[in-house]
C-alpha positions as CSV (number, residue, x, y, z in Angstrom):
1,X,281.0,112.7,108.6
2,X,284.4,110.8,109.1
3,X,287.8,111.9,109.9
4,X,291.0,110.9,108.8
5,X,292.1,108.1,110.3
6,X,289.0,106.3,110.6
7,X,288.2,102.6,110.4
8,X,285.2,102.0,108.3
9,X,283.1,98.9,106.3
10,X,282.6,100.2,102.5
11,X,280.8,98.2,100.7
12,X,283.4,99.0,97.4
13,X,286.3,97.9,99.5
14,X,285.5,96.2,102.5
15,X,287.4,97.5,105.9
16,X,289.2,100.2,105.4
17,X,290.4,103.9,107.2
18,X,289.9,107.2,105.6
19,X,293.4,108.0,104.3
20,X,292.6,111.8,103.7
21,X,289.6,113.9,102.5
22,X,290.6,115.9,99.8
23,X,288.6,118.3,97.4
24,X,288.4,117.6,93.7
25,X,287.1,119.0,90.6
26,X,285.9,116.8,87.9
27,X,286.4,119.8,85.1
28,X,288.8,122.8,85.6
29,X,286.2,125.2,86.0
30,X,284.2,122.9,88.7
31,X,283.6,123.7,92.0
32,X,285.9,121.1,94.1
33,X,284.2,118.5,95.9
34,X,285.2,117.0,99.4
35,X,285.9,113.1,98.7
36,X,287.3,110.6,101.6
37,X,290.4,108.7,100.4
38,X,289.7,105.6,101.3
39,X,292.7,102.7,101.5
40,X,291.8,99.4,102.3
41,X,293.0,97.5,105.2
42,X,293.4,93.7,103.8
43,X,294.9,95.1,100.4
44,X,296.9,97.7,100.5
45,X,296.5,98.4,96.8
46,X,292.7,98.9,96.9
47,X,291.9,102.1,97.6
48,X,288.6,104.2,96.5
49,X,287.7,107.9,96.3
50,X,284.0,108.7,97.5
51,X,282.2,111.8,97.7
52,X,281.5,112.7,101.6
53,X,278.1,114.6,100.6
54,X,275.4,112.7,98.9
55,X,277.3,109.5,98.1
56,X,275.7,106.0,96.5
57,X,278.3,103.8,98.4
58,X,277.7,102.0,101.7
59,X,280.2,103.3,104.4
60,X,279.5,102.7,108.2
61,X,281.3,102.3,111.6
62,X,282.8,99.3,112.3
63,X,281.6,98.1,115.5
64,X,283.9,97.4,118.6
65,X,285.6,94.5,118.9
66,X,283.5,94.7,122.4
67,X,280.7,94.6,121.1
68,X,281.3,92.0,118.4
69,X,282.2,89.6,121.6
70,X,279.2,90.0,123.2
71,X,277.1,89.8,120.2
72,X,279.4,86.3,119.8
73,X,278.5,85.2,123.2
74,X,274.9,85.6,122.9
75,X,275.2,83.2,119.9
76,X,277.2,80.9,122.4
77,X,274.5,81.1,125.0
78,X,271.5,81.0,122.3
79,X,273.5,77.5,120.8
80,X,273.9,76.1,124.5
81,X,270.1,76.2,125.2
82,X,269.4,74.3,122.2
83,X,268.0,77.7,120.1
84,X,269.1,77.3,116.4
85,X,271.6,79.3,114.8
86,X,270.2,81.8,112.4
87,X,272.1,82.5,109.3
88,X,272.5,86.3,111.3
89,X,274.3,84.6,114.0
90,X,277.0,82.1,111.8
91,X,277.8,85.9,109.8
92,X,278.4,87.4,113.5
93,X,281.3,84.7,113.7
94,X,282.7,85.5,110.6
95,X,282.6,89.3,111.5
96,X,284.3,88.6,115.0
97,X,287.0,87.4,112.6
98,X,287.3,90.3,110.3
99,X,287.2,92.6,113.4
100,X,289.9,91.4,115.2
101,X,292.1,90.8,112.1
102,X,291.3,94.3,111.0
103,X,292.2,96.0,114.5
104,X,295.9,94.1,114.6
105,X,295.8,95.5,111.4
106,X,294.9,99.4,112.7
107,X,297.3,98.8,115.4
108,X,300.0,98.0,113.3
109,X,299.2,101.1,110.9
110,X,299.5,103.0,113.2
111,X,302.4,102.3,115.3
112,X,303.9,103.3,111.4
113,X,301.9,106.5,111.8
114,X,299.5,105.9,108.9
C-alpha cells in the first residue's frame, strides 16, 4: 500500500504522488471505499481517484534516480564494447529523463509542503 506523499508511475497519469487516500461511497447507503488521490506531477490538472484494494490500474514505485544512473551506465558500457542497444536500453534513457525531471519536481512540491 502507499502513503501520502508518495511518488508513483500510474499508468492513467503517468508520475505522480498520492495526494490523499480518502474513503468513498459510490451510493449513500455503500460501504466507503479507501481510494488514493492521485495528482500528477507534469500536469497539475490531471489527477485520478483509484481504489487501493483490488484496483485494474498500473501503479508502481518509481525507481531511484540511483538506480536509473546505473542502469544508464551499463547501457554506456554495453554501447562502448560494441554490444547493441536494445530497444529496453534507448527507454532507460528516456526514463533517466523523466526521473530527474520528476524529482526537481518532488523537490519543489515539497519545499511548498504539498
Amino acid at each position: 500500500m502507499f502513503q501520502k506523499k508518495d511518488v508513483i508511475f500510474s499508468d492513467a497519469i503517468g508520475v505522480c504522488y498520492v495526494e490523499d487516500i480518502v474513503k468513498l461511497a459510490a451510493q449513500k447507503n455503500a460501504v466507503p471505499v479507501a481510494y488514493y488521490v492521485l495528482r500528477s506531477l507534469t500536469d497539475k490538472k490531471k489527477n485520478s481517484y483509484i481504489p487501493v484494494e483490488n484496483h485494474k490500474s498500473l501503479l508502481r514505485p518509481l525507481i531511484s534516480l540511483e538506480e536509473a544512473q546505473k542502469l544508464l551506465q551499463e547501457t554506456w558500457e554495453k554501447e562502448k564494447r560494441g554490444e547493441e542497444a536494445d530497444s529496453q536500453d534507448k527507454l532507460l534513457q528516456e526514463a533517466l529523463y523523466i526521473v530527474e525531471r520528476a524529482q526537481k519536481l518532488l523537490e519543489e512540491l515539497k519545499s511548498k509542503d504539498m
